[in-house]
C-alpha positions in Angstrom: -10.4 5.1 19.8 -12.3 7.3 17.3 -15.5 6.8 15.0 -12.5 7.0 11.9 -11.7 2.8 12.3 -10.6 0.7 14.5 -6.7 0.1 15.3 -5.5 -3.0 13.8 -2.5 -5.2 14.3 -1.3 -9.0 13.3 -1.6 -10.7 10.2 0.1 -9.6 6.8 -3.4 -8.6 5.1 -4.1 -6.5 7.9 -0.3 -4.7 8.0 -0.8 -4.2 4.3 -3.9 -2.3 4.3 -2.1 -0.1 7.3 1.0 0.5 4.9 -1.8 1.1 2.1 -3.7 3.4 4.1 -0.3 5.6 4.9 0.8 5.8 1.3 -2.3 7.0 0.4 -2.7 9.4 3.5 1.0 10.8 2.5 -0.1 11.0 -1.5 -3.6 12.9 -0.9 -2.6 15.0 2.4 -6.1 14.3 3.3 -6.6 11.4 6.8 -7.9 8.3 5.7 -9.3 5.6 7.5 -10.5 1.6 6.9 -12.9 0.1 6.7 -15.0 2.7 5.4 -19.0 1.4 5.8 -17.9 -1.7 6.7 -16.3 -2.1 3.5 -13.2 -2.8 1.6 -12.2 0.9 1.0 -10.6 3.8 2.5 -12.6 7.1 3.0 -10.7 10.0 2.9 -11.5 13.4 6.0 -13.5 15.1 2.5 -15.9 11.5 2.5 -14.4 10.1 -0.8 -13.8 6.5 -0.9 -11.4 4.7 -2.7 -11.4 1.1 -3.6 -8.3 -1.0 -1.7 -7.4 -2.5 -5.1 -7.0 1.1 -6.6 -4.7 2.1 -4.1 -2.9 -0.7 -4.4 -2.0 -0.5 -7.9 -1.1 2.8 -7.8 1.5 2.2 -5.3 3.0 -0.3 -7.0 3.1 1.4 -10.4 3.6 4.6 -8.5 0.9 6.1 -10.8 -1.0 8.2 -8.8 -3.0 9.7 -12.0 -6.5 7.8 -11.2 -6.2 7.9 -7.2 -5.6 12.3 -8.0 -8.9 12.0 -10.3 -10.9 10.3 -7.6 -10.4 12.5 -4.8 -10.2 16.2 -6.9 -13.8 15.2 -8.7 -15.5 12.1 -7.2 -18.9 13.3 -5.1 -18.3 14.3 -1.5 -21.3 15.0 1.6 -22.2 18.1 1.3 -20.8 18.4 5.6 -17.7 17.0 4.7 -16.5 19.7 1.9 -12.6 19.7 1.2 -12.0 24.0 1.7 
């Protein structure tokens, strides 16, 4: 197990935020992990988070527009840099 989430397996919340996470993994080409701070977001491997509910809608809309935004502009740590 790594510091990037804990594995998760059982109820349909929990395989939905797995199935979540991957579609948003596969759209950005950036890892992802949940819970970010204990939270209900992602945080992609450049430190952007992204709220579940975002992510969500994109997927079923398949409009990826907002999710693109967030991660190209939305503030990163300095340590964490996309190159």
């Amino acid at each position: 197990m790594s510091s990037w989430g804990y594995f998760q397996q059982g109820n349909a919340q929990q395989e939905e935020i797995m199935r979540l996470g991957q579609a948003l993994n596969n759209h950005i080409q950036c890892a992802v992990h949940y819970p970010a701070f204990g939270k209900n977001l992602f945080e992609c491997k450049c430190g952007v988070t992204f709220m579940v509910s975002a992510v969500k809608e994109a997927v079923r809309t398949d409009d990826w527009g907002l999710i693109d935004e967030i991660h190209k502009t939305k503030w990163r740590p300095v340590n964490k840099a996309r190159k």
